[in-house]
PASEBA-1860 file (N, C-alpha, C; in nm, 3 decimals):
! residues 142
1> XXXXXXXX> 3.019/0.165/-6.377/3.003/0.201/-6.238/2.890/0.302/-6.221 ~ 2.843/0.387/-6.285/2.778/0.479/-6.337/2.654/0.441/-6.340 ~ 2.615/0.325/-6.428/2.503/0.265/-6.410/2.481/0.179/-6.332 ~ 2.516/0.165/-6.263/2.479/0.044/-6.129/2.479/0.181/-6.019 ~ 2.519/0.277/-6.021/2.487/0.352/-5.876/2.323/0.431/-5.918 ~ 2.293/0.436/-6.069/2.177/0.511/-6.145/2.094/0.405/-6.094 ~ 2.079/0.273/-6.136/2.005/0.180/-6.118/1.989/0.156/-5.924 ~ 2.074/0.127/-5.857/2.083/0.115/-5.718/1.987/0.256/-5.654
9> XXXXXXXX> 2.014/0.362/-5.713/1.923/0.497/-5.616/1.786/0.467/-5.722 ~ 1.785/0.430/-5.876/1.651/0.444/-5.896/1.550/0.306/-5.809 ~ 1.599/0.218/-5.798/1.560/0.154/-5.702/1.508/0.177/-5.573 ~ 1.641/0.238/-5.523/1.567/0.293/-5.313/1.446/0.384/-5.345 ~ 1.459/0.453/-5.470/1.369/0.580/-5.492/1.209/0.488/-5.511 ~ 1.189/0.388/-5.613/1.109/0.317/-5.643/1.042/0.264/-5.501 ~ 1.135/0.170/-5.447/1.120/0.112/-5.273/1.007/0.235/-5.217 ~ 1.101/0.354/-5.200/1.042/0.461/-5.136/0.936/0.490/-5.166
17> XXXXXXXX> 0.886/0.546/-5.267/0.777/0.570/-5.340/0.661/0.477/-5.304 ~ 0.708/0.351/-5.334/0.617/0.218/-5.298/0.534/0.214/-5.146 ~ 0.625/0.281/-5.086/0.606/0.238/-4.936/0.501/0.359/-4.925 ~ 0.537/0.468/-4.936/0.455/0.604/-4.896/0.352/0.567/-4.920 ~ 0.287/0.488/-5.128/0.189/0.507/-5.142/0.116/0.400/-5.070 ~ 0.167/0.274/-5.005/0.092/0.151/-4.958/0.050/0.174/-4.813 ~ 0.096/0.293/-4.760/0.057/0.310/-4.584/-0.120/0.285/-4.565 ~ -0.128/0.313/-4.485/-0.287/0.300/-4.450/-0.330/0.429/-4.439
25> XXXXXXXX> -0.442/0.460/-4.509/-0.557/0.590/-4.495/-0.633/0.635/-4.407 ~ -0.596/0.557/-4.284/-0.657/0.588/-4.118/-0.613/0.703/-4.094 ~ -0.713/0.772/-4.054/-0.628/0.877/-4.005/-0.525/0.863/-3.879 ~ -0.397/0.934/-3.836/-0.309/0.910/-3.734/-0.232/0.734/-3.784 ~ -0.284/0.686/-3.903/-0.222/0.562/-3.939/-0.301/0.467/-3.861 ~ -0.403/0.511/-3.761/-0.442/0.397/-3.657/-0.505/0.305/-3.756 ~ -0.523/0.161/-3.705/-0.621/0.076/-3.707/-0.669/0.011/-3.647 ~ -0.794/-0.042/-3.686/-0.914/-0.061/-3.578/-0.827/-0.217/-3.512
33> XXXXXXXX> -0.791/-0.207/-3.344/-0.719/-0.262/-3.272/-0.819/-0.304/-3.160 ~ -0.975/-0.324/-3.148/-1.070/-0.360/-2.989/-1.116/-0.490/-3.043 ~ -1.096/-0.567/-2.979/-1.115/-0.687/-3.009/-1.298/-0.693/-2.950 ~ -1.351/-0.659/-2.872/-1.452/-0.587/-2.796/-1.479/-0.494/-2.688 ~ -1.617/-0.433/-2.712/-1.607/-0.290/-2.595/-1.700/-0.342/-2.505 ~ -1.708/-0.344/-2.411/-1.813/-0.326/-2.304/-1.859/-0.191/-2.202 ~ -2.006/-0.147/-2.252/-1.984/-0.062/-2.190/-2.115/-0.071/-2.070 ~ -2.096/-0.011/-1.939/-2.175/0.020/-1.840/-2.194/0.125/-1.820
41> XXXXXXXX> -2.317/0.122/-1.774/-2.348/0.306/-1.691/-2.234/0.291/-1.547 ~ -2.183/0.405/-1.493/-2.130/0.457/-1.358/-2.237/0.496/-1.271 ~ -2.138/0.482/-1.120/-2.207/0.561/-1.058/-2.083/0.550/-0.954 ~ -2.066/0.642/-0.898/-1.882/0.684/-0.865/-1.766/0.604/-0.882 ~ -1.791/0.609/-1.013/-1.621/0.585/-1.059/-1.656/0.419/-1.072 ~ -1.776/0.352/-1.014/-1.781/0.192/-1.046/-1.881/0.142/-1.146 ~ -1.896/0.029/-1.192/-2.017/-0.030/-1.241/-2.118/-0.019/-1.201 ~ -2.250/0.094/-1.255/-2.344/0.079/-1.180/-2.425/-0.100/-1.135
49> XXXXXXXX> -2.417/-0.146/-1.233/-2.446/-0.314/-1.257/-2.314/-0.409/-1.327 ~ -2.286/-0.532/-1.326/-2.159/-0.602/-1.334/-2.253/-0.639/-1.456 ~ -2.306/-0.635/-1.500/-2.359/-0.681/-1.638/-2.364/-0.572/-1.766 ~ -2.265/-0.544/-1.879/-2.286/-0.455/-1.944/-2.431/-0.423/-2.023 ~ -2.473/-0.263/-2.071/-2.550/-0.222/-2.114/-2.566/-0.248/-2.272 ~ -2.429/-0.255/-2.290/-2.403/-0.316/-2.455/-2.230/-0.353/-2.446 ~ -2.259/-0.471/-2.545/-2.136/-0.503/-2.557/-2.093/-0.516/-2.684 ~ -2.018/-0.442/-2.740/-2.011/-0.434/-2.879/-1.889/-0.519/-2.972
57> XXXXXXXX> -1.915/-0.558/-3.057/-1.835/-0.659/-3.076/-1.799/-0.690/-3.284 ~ -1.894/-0.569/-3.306/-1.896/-0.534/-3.484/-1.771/-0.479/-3.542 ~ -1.698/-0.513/-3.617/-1.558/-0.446/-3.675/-1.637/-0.287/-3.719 ~ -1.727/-0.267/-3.781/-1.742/-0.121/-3.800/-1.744/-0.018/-3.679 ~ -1.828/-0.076/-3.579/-1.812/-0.006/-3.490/-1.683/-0.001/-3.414 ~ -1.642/-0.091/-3.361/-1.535/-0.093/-3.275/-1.430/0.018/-3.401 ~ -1.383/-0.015/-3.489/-1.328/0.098/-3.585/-1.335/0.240/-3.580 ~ -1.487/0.269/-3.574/-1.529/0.404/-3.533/-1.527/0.472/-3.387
65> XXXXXXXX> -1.544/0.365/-3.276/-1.533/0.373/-3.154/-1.315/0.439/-3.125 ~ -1.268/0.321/-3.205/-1.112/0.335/-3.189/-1.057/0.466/-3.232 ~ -1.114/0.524/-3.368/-1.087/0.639/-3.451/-1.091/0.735/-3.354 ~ -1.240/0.777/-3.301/-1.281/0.867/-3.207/-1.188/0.853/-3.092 ~ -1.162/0.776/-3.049/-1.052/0.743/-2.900/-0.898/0.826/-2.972 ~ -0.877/0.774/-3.078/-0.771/0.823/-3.115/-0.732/0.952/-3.163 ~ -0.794/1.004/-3.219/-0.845/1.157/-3.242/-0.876/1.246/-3.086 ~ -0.911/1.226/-3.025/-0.890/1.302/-2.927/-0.792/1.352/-2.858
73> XXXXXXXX> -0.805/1.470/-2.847/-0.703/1.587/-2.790/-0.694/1.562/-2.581 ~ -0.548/1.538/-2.575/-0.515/1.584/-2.423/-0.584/1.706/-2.395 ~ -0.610/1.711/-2.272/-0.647/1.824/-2.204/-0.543/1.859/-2.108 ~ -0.541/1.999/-2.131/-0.386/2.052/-1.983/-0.418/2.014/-1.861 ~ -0.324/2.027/-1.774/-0.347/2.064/-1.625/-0.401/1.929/-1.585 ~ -0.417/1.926/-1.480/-0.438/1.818/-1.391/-0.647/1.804/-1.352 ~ -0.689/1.750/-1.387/-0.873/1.724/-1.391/-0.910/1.682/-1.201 ~ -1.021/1.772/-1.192/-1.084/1.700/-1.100/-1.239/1.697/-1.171
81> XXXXXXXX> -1.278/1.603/-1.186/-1.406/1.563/-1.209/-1.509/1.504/-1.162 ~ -1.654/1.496/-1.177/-1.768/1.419/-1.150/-1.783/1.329/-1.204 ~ -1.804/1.207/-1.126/-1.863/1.083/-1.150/-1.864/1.047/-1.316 ~ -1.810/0.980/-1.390/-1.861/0.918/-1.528/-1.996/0.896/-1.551 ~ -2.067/0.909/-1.690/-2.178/0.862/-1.700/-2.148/0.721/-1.743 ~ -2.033/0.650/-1.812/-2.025/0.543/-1.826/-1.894/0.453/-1.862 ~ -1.860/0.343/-1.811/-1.699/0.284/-1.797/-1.736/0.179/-1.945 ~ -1.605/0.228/-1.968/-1.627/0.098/-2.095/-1.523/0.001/-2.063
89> XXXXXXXX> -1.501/-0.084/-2.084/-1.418/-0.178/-2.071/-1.363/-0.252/-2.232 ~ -1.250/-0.215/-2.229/-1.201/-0.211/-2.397/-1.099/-0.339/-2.381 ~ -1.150/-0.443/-2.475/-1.084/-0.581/-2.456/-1.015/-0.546/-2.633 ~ -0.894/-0.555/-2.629/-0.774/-0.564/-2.717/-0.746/-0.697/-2.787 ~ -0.678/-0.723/-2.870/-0.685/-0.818/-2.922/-0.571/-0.890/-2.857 ~ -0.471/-0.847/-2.775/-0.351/-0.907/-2.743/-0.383/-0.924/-2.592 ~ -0.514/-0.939/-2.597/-0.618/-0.992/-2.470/-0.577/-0.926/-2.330 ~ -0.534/-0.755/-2.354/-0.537/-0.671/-2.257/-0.658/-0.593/-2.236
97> XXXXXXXX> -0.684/-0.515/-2.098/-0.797/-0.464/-2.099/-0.807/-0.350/-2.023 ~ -0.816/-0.234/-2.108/-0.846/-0.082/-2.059/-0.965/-0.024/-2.002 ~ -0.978/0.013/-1.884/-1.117/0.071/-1.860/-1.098/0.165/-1.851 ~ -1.159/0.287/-1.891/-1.214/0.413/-1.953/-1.354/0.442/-1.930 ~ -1.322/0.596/-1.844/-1.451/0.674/-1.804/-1.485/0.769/-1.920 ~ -1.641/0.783/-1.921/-1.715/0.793/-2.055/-1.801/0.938/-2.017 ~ -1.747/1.032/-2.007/-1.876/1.164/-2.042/-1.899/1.217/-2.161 ~ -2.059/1.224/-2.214/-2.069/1.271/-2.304/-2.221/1.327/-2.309
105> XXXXXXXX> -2.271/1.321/-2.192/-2.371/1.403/-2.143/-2.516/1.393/-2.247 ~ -2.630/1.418/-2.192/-2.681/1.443/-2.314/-2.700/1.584/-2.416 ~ -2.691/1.697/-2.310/-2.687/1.791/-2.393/-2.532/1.880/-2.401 ~ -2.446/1.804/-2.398/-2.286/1.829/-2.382/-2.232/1.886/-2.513 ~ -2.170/2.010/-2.570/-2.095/1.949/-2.675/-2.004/1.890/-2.732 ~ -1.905/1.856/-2.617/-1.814/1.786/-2.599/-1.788/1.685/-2.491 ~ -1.756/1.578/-2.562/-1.702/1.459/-2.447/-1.615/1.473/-2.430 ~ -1.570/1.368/-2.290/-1.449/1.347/-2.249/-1.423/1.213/-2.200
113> XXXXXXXX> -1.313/1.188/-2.186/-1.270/1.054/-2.113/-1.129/1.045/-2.072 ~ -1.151/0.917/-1.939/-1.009/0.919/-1.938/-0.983/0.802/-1.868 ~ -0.864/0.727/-1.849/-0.825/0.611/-1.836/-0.846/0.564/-1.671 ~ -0.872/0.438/-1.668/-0.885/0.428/-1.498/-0.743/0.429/-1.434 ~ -0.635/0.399/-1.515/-0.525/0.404/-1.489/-0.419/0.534/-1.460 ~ -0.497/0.651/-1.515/-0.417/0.768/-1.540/-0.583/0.889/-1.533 ~ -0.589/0.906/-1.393/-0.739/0.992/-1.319/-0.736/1.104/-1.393 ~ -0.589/1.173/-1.362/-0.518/1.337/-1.370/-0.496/1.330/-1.507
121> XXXXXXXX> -0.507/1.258/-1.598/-0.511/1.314/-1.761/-0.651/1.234/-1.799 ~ -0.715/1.389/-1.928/-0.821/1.341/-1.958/-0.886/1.439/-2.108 ~ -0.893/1.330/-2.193/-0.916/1.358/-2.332/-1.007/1.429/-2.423 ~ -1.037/1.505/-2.511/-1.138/1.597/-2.458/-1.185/1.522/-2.588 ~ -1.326/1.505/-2.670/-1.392/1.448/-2.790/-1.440/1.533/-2.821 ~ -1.433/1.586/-2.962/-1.486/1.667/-3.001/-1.643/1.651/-3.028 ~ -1.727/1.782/-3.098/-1.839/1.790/-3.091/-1.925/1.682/-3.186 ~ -1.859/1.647/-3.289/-1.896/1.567/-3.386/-1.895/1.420/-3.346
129> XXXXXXXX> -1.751/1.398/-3.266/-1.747/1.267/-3.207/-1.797/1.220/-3.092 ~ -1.835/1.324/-3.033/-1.973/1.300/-2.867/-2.084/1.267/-2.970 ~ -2.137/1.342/-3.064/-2.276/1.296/-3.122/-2.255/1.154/-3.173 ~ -2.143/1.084/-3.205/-2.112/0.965/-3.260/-2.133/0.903/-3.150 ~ -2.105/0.927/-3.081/-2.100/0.816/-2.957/-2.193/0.813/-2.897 ~ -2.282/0.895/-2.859/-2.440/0.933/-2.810/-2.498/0.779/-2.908 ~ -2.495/0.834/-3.010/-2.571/0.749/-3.116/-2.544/0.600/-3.099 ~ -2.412/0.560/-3.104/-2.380/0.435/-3.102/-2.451/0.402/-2.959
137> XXXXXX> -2.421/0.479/-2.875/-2.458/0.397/-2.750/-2.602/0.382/-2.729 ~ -2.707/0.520/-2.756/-2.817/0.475/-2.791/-2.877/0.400/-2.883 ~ -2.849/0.389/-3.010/-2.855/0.286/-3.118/-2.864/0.198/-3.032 ~ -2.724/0.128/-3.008/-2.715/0.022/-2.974/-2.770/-0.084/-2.863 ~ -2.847/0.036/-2.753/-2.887/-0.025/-2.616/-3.064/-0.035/-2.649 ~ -3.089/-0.002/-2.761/-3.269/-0.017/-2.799/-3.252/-0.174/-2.751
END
């Protein structure tokens, strides 16, 4: 009896062990989930043009785009803000679609964003991840 309860916990223990080490190395566990981004310039709160500026559609990027979204910190209190510099339109793979206002200024050190769905909360990007995104978006619109 002795050895079957030794063997039964060294088992769950093994299971356990197994599982911890097989998780994913994303940070927050995320993974890259945009099936594609589209993004436009604003100009109050709409599409400046119905035709995006870039539409991105690369697993590296969209990955790095998702990371940065996910990593960002709530901001307190309730936002009143100016105009977006740009709406992205984030197509999911379970063929839903988020639009998201885009500041990240050019000489900003921090971005922000926040959902078209939810005005009064809004995410703050840190300094490292506004320069990421500067880049991608200029990169990408040459």
């Amino acid at each position: 009896m002795k050895k079957v309860i030794i063997i039964l916990c060294s088992a769950i223990l093994f299971i356990g062990l197994f599982t911890a080490c097989s998780s994913s190395n994303e940070p927050n566990n995320i993974t890259y989930k945009y099936q594609r981004i589209d993004i436009y310039t604003a100009k109050n709160f709409n599409k400046e043009v119905n035709t995006p500026i870039i539409s991105i559609n690369d697993e590296k990027t969209l990955k790095e785009i998702s990371t940065i979204i996910s990593n960002s910190e709530k901001m307190p209190g309730t936002l009143n803000v100016a105009s977006p510099e740009y709406i992205l339109e984030i197509h999911d793979f379970n063929k839903s679609l988020q639009t998201v206002y885009l500041w990240i200024g050019k000489d900003s050190f921090k971005g922000m964003y926040m959902y078209k769905d939810n005005t009064e909360t809004g995410y703050s990007i840190s300094e490292t991840n506004t320069q990421k995104l500067r880049k991608i978006i200029i990169a990408t619109n040459k």
